[in-house]
C-alpha positions in Angstrom: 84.7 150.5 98.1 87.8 149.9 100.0 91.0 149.4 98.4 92.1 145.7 98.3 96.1 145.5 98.6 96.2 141.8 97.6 94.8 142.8 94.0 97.3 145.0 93.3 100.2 143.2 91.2 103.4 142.8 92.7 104.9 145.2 89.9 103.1 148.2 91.1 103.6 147.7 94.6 107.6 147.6 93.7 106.8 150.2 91.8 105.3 152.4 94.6 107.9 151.1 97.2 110.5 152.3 94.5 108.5 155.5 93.8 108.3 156.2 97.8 112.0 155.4 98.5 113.2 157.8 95.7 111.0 160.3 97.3 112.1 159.8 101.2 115.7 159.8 99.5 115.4 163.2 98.2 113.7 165.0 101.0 116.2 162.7 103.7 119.5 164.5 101.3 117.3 168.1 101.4 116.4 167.9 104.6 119.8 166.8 106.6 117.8 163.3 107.6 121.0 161.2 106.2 121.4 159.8 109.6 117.7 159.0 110.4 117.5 157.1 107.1 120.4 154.8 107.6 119.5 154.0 111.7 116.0 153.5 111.0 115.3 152.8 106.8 118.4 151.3 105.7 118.1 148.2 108.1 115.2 147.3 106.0 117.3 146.9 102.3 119.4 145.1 104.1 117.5 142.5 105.3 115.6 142.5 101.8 119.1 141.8 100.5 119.8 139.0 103.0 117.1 137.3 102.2 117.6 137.4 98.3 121.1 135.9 99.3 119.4 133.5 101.6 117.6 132.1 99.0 120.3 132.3 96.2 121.9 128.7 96.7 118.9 126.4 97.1 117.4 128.0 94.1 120.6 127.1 92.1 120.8 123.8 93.4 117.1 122.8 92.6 116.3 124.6 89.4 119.7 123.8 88.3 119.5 120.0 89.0 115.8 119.9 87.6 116.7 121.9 84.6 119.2 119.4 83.5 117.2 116.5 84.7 113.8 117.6 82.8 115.9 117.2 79.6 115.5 113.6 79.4 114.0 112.5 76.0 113.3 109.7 74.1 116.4 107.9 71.9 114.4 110.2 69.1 114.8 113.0 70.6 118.3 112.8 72.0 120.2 114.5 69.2 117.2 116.9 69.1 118.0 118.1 72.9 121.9 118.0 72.2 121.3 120.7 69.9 119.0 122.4 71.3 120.9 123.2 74.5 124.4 123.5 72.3 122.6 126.4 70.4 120.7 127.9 73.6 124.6 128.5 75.3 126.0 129.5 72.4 123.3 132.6 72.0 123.5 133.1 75.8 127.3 133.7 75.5 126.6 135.7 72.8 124.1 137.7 74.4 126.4 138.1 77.6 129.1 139.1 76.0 127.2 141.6 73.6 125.7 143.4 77.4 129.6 143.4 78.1 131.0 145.2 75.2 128.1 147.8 75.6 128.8 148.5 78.9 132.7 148.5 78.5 131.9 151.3 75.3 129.5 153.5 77.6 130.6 153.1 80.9 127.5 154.3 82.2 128.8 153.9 86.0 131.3 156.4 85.3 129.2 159.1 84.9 128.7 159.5 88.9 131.2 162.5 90.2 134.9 161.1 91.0 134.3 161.9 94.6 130.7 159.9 95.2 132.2 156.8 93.5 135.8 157.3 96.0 132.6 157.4 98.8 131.3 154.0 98.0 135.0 152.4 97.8 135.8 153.3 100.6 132.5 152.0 102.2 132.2 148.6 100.4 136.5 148.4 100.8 136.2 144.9 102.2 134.9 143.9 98.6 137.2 145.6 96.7 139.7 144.3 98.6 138.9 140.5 97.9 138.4 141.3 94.6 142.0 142.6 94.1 143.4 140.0 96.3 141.6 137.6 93.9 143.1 139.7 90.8 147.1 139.4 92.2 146.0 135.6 92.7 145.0 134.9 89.4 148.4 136.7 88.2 150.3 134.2 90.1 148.6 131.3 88.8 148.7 129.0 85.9 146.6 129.4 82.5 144.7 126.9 83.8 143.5 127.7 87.1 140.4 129.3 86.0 138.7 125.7 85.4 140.5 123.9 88.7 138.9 126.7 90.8 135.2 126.1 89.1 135.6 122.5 90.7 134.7 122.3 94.9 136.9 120.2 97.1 134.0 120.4 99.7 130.6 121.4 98.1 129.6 122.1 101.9 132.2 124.6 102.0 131.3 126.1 98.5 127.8 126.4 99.3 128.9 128.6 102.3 130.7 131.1 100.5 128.9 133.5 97.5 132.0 134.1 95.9 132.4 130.2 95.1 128.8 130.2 93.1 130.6 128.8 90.3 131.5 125.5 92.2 128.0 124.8 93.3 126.7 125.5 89.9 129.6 123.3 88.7 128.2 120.6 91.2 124.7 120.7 90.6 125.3 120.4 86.7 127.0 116.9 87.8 124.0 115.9 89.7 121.7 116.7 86.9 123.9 114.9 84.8 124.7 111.7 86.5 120.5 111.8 86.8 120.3 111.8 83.4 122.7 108.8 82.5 121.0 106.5 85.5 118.2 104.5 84.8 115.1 106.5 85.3 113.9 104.0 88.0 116.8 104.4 89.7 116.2 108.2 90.1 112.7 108.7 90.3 112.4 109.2 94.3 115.1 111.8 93.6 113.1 113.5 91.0 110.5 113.7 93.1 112.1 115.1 95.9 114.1 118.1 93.4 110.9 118.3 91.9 109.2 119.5 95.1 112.0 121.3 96.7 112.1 123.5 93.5 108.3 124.2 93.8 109.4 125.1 97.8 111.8 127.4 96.4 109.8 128.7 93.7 107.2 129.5 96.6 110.3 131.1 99.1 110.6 133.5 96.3 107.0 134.3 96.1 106.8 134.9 99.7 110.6 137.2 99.7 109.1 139.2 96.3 106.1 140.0 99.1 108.5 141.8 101.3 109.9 143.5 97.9 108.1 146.7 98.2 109.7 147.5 101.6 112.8 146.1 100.7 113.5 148.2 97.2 111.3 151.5 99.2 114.7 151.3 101.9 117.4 150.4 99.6 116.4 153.4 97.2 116.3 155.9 99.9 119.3 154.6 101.5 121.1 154.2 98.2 120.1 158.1 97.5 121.0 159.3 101.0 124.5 157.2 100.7 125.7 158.7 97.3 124.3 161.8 97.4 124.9 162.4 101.3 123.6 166.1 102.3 124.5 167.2 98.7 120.8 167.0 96.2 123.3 167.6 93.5 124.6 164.3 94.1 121.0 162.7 93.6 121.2 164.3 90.3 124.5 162.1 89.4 122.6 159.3 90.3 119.3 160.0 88.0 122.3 160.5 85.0 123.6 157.1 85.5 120.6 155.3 85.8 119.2 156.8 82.6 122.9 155.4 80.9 122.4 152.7 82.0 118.9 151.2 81.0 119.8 153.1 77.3 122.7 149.9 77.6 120.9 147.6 78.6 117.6 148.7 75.6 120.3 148.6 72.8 121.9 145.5 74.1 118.1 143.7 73.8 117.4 145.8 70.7 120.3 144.5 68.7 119.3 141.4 69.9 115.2 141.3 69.4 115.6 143.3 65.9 118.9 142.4 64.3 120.7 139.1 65.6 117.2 136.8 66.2 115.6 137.9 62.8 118.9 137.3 61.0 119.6 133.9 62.1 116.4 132.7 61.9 116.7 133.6 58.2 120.2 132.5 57.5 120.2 128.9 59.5 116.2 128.9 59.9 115.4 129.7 56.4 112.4 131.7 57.0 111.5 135.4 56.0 112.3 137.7 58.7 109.0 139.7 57.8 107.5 136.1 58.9 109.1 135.8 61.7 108.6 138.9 63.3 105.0 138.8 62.4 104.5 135.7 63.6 105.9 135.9 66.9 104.5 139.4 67.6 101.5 138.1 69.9 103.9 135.8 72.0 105.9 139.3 72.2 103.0 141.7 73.1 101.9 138.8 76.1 105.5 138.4 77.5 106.1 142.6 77.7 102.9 142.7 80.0 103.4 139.8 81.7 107.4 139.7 82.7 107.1 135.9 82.6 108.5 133.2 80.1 106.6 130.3 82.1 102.8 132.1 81.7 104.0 133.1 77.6 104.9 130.0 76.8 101.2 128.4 76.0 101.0 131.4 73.5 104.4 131.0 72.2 104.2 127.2 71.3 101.1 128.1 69.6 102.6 131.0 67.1 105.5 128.8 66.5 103.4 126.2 65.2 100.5 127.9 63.6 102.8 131.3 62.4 106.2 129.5 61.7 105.2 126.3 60.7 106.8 124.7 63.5 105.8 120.4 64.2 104.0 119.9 67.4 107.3 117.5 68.7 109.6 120.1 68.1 107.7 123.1 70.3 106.9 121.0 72.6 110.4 120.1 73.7 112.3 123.1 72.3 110.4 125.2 74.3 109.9 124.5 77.5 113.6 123.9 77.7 113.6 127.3 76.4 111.4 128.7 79.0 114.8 127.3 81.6 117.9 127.9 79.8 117.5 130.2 77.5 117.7 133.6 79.3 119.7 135.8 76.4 117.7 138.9 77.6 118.2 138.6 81.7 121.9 137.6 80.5 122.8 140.2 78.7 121.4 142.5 81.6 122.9 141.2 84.1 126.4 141.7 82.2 125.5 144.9 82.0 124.1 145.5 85.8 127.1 143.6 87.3 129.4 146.1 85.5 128.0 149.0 85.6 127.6 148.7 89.6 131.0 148.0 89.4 131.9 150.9 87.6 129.7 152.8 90.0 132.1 151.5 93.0 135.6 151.9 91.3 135.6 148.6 91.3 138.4 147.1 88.5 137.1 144.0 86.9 140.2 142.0 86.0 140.2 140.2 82.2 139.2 137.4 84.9 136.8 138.9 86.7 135.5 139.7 82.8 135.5 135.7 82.2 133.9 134.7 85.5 130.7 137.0 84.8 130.2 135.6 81.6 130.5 131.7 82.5 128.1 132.6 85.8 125.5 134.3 83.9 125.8 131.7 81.4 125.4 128.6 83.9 123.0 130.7 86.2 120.5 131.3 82.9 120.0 127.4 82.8 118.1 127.7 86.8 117.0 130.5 86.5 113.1 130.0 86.7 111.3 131.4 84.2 109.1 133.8 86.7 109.5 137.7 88.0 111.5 138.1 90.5 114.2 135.1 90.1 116.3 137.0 87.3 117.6 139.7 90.4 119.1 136.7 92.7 120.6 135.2 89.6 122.2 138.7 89.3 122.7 138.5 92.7 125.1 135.9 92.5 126.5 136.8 89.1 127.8 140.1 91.3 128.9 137.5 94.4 131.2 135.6 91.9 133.3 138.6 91.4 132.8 140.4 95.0 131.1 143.0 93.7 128.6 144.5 96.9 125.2 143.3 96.8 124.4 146.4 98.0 124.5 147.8 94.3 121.0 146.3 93.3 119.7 149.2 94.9 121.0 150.9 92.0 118.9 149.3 89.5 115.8 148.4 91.0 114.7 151.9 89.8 114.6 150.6 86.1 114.4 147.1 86.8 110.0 146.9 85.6 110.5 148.1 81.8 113.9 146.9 81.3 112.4 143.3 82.7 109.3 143.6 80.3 111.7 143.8 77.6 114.5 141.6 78.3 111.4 138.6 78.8 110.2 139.6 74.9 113.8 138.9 74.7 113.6 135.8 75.8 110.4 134.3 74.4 112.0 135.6 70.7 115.2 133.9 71.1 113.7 130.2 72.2 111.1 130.9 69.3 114.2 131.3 66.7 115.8 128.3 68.2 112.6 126.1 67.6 112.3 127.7 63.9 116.5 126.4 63.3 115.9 123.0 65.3 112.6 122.1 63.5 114.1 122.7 59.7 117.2 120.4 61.0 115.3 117.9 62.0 112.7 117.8 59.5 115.0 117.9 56.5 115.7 114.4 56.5 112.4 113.6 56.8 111.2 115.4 53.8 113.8 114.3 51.9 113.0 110.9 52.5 109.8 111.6 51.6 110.3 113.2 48.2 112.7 109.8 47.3 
């Protein structure tokens, strides 16, 4: 029987591509084929890349907009989605700045040779260059500048440049908002039309991921061929980094799925960790093998309710909000990813630089659609906002399957916690009532 490439999951074919480029890599640095592989390979990453940048600003301006817009509620359920969200960013900043602290204590990057990291800033100079100009900037300016640059004079203009993602994030919040506080008749044609240009988007990204294979199979070997040149030792290097860095990124999401979900879903949930952990393991087991929040959630709403004791109102709009904003696991990752390719580059990230990843990742979690493939252009333009070169994904597609397996059981936990704290605060009234 022949084999049939369409049923073979995306994964595996990135996966192969991945497997293939690290191979042509190796024999291209053994075999003096540096230059072959960036005429003739290398072309083909960048496009991949080009097209993952192509892509990056409608995605935030339609996922965005309709994530915000899709939390409309009843009066009932207003304070219910206040909180909801309030306590989604708060663990999201957590998260983020937990994947920062790890990466700051390891410095995984660091661990390429002195000389291969002086080779990549001298290549990508351009971006360090607008990164440091951007650091004597900030120096220069008032305490307060930080926020006056978030807001666009000309969203046009913003949408133009990747290292202004802030200011269309900024803008498409205000659309989503001023959605929300019009009347819903008002709006509804405009609804429509996000709603479909997200599913348009949604399907761009399908149709990009595709490409994927080729795309990671050319940046891998070009990656390997550029740090490690004619030298294999230098491929070695790389292999070393790599490995620190997904052990970051694992304890990062460890500390998070054993430790910090479990022990606030006991303190402000009130529920027995043992409980929790047992209840939710099913939703967990389906989102490690699947990589998606979106095709989990069915599973998750119904462990919440039947494990946790969780009402039918409350999963049903913690939830899916959940399934949109609350990415603590792909946050926390992409802190780590965005430094460590940084490190990797001799790139200095200011105290500023610092700030700016953690408020992108933050605001880029809420469109960030709950799917494979949408988490690396959200990282994408977490690296833009701090011109760090987009080239550096290459370094982590090699790890980017298990580390995105775990980072979505991540996710699924963390918006199951959320619905445990949400549905004993807004129960408690209610059963006190009850009992008087």
């Amino acid at each position: 029987m022949p084999l049939n490439l369409k049923n073979i999951p995306l994964y595996v074919k990135i996966l192969l591509g991945m497997a293939l480029g690290i191979g042509f890599g190796l024999l291209a640095v053994n075999f003096g084929w540096a230059k072959f592989s960036s005429d003739w390979i290398s072309p083909f990453g960048k496009i991949f890349v080009r097209l993952l940048k192509l892509i990056a600003i409608p995605l935030i301006l339609a996922s965005l907009i309709k994530g915000v817009a899709d939390l409309k509620s009843t009066a009932g359920l207003s304070r219910m989605g206040i909180r909801t969200v309030l306590m989604y960013l708060a663990t999201t900043v957590i998260a983020i700045s937990l994947g920062v602290g790890i990466a700051y204590m390891v410095k995984p990057g660091n661990f390429f040779p002195k000389e291969q990291q002086q080779t990549l800033f001298e290549k990508y100079s351009s971006n360090v260059e607008a990164g440091e100009a951007k650091a004597v900037e900030f120096k220069d300016e008032g305490p307060l500048q930080f926020l006056i640059d978030i807001v666009p004079e000309n969203i046009v203009f913003a949408s133009s440049q990747n290292s202004l993602m802030l200011q269309v994030i900024f803008f498409a919040l205000l659309v989503g908002i001023a959605i929300l506080l019009l009347p819903q008749g008002k709006t509804e044609a405009f609804r429509k039309f996000i709603d479909s240009s997200n599913d348009i988007v949604l399907k761009i990204i399908e149709i990009i991921m595709m490409y994927a294979p080729i795309g990671v199979f050319a940046l891998m070997a070009s990656v390997i061929t550029d740090i490690a040149g004619e030298d294999p030792a230098g491929s070695v290097s790389l292999f070393k980094a790599l490995g620190m860095y997904g052990i970051c990124v694992i304890s990062g999401l460890l500390i998070l799925l054993l430790v910090f979900y479990p022990l606030i879903a006991k303190l402000l949930g009130k529920i027995d960790i043992g409980k929790f952990m047992k209840g939710i393991f099913p939703a967990q087991l389906m989102a490690f093998s699947t990589s998606s929040s979106a095709a989990t959630l069915p599973l998750t709403k119904k462990c919440v309710e039947e494990n946790l004791d969780v009402e039918d109102e409350v999963s049903s709009f913690v939830l899916p909000i959940g399934a949109t904003v609350n990415m603590d696991g792909t946050s926390l990752y992409q802190a780590v990813a965005a430094i460590f390719i940084a490190q990797v580059f001799a790139i200095d990230l200011s105290f500023a630089d610092i700030l700016t990843i953690i408020l992108t990742a933050t605001l880029a979690s809420i469109g960030s659609a709950a799917v494979p493939g949408a988490g690396i252009i959200m990282l994408l333009i977490v690296l833009a906002s701090v011109n760090i070169p987009a080239e550096g994904l290459a370094l982590i597609f090699a790890v980017d399957r298990p580390l995105d397996m775990l980072r979505t059981t991540v996710n699924i936990t963390g918006d199951s916690m959320i619905a445990v704290i949400i549905n004993r605060v807004v129960s408690k009234p209610e059963k006190t009532q009850n009992k008087l």
